[in-house]
C-alpha positions in Angstrom: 42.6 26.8 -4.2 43.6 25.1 -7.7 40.0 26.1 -8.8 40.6 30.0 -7.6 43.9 30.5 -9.2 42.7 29.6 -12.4 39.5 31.5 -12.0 42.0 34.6 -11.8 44.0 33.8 -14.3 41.0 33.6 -16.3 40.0 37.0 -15.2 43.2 38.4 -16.0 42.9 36.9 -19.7 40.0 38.1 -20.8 41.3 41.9 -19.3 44.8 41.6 -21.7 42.1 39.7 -24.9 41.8 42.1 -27.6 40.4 40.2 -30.4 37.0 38.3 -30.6 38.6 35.0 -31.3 41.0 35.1 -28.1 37.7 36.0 -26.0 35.8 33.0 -27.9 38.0 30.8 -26.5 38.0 31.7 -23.3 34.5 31.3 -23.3 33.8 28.0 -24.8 36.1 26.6 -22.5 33.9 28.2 -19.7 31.1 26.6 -20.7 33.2 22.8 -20.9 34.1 23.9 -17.8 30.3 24.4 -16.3 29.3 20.5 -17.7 32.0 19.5 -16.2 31.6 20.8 -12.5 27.5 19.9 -13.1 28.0 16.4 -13.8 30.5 16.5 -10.6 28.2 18.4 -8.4 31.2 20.7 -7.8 29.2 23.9 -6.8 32.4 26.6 -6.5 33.3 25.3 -9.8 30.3 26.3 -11.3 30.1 29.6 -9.7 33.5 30.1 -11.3 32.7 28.9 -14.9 29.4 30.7 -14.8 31.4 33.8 -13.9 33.7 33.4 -16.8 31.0 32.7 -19.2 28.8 35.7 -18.8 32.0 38.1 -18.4 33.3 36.6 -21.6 30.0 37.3 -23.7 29.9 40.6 -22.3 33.8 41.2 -23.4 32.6 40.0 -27.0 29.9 42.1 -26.8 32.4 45.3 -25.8 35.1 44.2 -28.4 32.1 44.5 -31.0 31.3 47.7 -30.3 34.8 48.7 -30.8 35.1 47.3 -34.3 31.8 48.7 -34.9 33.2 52.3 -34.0 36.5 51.5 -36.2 34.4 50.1 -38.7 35.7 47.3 -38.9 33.0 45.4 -38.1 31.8 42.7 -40.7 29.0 40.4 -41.0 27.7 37.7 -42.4 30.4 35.5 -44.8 28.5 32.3 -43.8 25.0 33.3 -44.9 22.3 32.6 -47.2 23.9 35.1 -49.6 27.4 35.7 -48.2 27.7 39.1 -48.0 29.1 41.1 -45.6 28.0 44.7 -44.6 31.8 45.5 -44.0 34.9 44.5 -46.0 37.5 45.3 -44.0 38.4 42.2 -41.1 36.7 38.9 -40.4 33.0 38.3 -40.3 31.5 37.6 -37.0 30.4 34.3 -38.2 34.4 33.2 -39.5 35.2 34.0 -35.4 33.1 31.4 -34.6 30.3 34.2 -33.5 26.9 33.1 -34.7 23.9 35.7 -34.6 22.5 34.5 -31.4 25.6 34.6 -29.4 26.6 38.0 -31.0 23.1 39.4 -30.0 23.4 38.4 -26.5 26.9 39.7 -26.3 25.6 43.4 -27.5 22.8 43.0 -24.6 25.2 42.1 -21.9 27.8 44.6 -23.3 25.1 47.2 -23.0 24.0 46.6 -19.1 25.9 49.2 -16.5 28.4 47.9 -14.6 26.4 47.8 -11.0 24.0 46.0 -12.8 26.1 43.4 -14.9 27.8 42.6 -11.6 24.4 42.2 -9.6 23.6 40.6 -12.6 26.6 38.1 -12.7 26.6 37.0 -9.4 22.9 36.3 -9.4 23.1 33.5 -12.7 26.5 32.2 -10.5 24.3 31.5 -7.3 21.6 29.9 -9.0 23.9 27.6 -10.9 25.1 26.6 -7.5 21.7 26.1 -6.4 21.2 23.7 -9.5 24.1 21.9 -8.9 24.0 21.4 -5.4 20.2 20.8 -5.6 19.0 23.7 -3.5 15.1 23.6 -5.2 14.0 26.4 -3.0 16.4 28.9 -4.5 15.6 27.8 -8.3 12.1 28.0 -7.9 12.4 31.7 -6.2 14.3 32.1 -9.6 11.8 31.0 -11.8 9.1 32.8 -10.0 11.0 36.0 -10.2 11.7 35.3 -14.2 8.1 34.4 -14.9 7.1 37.8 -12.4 9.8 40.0 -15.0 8.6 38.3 -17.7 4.5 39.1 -17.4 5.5 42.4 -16.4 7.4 43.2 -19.6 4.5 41.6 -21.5 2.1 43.9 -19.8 4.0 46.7 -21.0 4.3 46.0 -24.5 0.0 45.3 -24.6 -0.3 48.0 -22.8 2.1 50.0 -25.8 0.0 48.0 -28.6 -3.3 49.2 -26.9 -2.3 52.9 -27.2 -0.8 52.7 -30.6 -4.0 51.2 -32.0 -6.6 54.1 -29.8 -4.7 56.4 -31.9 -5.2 55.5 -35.3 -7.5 58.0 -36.6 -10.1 55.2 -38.1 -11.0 52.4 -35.5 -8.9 49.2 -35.6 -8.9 46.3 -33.4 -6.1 44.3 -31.6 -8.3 41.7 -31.1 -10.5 39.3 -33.4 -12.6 36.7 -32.2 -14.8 35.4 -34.5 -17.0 32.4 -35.0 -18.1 32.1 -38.9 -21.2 30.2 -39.9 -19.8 27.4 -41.7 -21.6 25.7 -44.4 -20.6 21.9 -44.3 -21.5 20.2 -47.4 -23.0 16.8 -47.3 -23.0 14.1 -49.7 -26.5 14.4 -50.0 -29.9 15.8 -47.9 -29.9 12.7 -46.4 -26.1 14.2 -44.3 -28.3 16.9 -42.6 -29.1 15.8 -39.5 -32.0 17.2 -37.0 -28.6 19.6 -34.9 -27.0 21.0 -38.7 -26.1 24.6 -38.3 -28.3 25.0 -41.6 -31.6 24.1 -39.5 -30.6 26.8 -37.0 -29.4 29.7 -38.7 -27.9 30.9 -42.4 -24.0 29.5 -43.3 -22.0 31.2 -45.9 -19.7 29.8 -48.3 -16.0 29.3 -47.6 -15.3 32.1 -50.4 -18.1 34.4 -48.6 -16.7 33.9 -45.7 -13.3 34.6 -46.5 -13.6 37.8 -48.6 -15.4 39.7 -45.7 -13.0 42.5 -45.1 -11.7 41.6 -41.4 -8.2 43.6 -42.5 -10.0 46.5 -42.5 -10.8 46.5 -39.3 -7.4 44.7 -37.8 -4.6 46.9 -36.5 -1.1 46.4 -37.7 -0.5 44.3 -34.4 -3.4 42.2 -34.1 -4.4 38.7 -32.6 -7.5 36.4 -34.2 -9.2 33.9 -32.3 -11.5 31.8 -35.0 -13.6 28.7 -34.3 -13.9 25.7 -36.0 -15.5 22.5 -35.8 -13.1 19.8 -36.5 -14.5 18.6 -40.3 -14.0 22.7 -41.0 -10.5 23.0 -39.9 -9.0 23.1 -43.3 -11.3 25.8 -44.4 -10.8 27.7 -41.1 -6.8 28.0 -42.0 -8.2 29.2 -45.5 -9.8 32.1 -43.5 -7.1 33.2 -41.6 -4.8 33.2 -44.4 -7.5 35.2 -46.2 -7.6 37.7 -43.2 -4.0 38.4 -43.0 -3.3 36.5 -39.9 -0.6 33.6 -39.7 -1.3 30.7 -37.8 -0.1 29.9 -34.5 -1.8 27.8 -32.2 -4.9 26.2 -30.9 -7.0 25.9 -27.8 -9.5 22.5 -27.3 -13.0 23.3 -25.8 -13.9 20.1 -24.1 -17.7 19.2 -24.1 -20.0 18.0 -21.5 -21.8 16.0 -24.3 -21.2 14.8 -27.3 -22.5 15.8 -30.6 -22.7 15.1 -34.5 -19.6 13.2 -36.6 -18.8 10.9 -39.2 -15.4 8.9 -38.3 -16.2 10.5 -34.7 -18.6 11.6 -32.5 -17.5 15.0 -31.7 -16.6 16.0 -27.9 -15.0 19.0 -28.5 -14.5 22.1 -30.9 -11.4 24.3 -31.9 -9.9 27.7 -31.0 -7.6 28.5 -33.4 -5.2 31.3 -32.9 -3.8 33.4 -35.5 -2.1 36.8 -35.2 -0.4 39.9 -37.7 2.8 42.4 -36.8 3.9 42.0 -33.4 1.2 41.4 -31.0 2.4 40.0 -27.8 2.2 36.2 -27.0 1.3 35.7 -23.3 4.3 35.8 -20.5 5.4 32.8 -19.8 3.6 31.0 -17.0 0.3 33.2 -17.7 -0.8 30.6 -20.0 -4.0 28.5 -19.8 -4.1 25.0 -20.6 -4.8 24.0 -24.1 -8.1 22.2 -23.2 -10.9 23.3 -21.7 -14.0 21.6 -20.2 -16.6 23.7 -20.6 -20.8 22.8 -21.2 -22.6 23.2 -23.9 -25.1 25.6 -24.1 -27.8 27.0 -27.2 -26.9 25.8 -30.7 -23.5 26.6 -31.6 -23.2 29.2 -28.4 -19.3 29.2 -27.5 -19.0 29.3 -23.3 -17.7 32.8 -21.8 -14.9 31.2 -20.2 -13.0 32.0 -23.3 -14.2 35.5 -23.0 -11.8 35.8 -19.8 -9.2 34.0 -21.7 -8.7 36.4 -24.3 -10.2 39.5 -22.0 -7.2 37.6 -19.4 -4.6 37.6 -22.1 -5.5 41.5 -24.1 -7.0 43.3 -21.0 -6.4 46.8 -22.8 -6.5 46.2 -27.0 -9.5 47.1 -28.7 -11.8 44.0 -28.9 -14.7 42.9 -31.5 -16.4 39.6 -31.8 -17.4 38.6 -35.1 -21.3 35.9 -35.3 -21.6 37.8 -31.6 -24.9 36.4 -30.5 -24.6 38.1 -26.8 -23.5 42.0 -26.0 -20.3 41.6 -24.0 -19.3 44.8 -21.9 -16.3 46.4 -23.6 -16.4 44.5 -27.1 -17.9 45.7 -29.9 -19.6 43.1 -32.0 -21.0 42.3 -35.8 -23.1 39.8 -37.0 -26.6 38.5 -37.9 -27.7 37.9 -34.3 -25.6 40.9 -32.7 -27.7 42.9 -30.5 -29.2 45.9 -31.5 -26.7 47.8 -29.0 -23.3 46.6 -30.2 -21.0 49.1 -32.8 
């Protein structure tokens, strides 16, 4: 009962609040309030907290938009350079309002009221369910977040996909490319029997990284690049060179072992790079970082990471750069591309 009257009179203040600060406060005491009734397994409590919380952000979020209107809205006073884009009132910041909350109190601010309601007593239930334990009702959640999420993503490759067919010059969203690295040796003595130089032509790092790739990348674009492990350094060199920023890296995981100085090598690297804003992969879509895969001719990667990136960009435009093998709905370029590919 204790817990309900105050959950009221919580209500009640943040309808009479009127200034950013008052509603602040309310929140921050909502969210003591939700650590406190976790570590006490109190699940109404929670409920009640979480309530507060999210109807607080989204009062923020409202009281905004009314400064905004009045403009009296100011920003900033905190940051690198201090200025505000309004003088008149306190900077969000000086309210205690930093840019993430502020940005998540314009999105809750902006959802209809059926829906902030559904909405609020969705996030209230499953903070019961956490509290209380109920695992069956927080993984349903998770599921249906990871469901939304790879459906949004879908969308926005989907989006990227058209935007690039309609550029009047062909561009690709997607990169994959596999240089022929020339690894200098000490001496002649350093080229063993499997050197790429015994099996095909290398190019220099500078060769390599003057070919014009940004020519052929769209604005939004993702590159997957290979490199052994002795030619990582040069491999970032290359992406740099291309225009993409580093982000991650896959490990392909060898059935055999190979050639090495400090270490026999076991495995190679997928490096992934990308320009603009093409879209990670949804959360839970993900492969694992290594993959065991066999070797196969001389420097041949495995097709398994064909349906990676096929799994990940199933609509952008797609070209594989050292192609060695036609794949259906990639274009190709290289020394050994077949005669068929663009």
């Amino acid at each position: 009962m204790a817990d309900l009257v105050r959950y009221q009179a919580a209500r009640h203040a943040l309808a009479e609040a009127s200034r950013i600060d008052e509603v602040k406060d309310i929140r921050d005491k909502a969210i003591a309030m939700q650590i406190y009734a976790a570590q006490a397994k109190d699940g109404e409590l929670i409920a009640h907290a979480t309530d507060i919380r999210l109807r607080a952000e989204r009062r923020i979020g409202e009281l905004m938009e009314d400064e905004r209107r009045a403009g009296t809205l100011a920003k900033g006073g905190g940051g690198k350079h201090g200025r505000k884009r309004v003088a008149g009132g306190p900077a969000l910041l000086e309210r205690g309002i930093d840019k993430h909350l502020a940005d998540r109190a314009r999105k809750m601010a902006a959802i209809p009221e059926a829906k902030f309601e559904a909405f609020a007593a969705k996030r209230s239930k499953l903070a019961v369910a956490a509290t209380e334990g109920d695992r069956e009702v927080v993984l349903a959640a998770k599921a249906e977040r990871h469901a939304n999420a790879r459906a949004k993503r879908a969308e926005r490759e989907t989006a990227v996909a058209g935007k690039i067919a309609a550029l009047p010059e062909k561009r690709y969203g997607v990169i994959y490319a596999d240089p022929e690295w020339k690894f200098e040796t000490y001496s002649d003595k350093g080229k063993l029997e499997t050197s790429a130089e015994n099996s095909y032509t290398t190019s220099t790092l500078d060769e390599i990284k003057a070919r014009d790739v940004p020519s052929i990348s769209a604005n939004d674009c993702v590159l997957f690049l290979w490199a052994t492990a002795p030619m990582l350094p040069h491999a970032i060199e290359v992406m740099a060179a291309w225009g993409f920023e580093y982000k991650s890296h896959a490990i392909w995981e060898k059935d055999k072992g190979g050639t090495g100085y400090w270490f026999i090598n076991w495995h190679e690297l997928l490096l992934v790079g990308t320009r603009g804003k093409i879209p990670a992969p949804a959360q839970g879509s993900q492969w694992p970082s290594v993959i065991d895969a066999p070797r196969g001719r001389h420097s041949e990667k495995p097709k398994i990471f064909y349906d990676l990136i096929e799994g990940y960009y199933p609509n952008v435009p797609k070209i594989e750069l050292n192609a060695r093998d036609k794949r259906d709905g990639w274009d190709s370029w290289g020394f050994e591309a077949p005669e068929a590919a663009a």
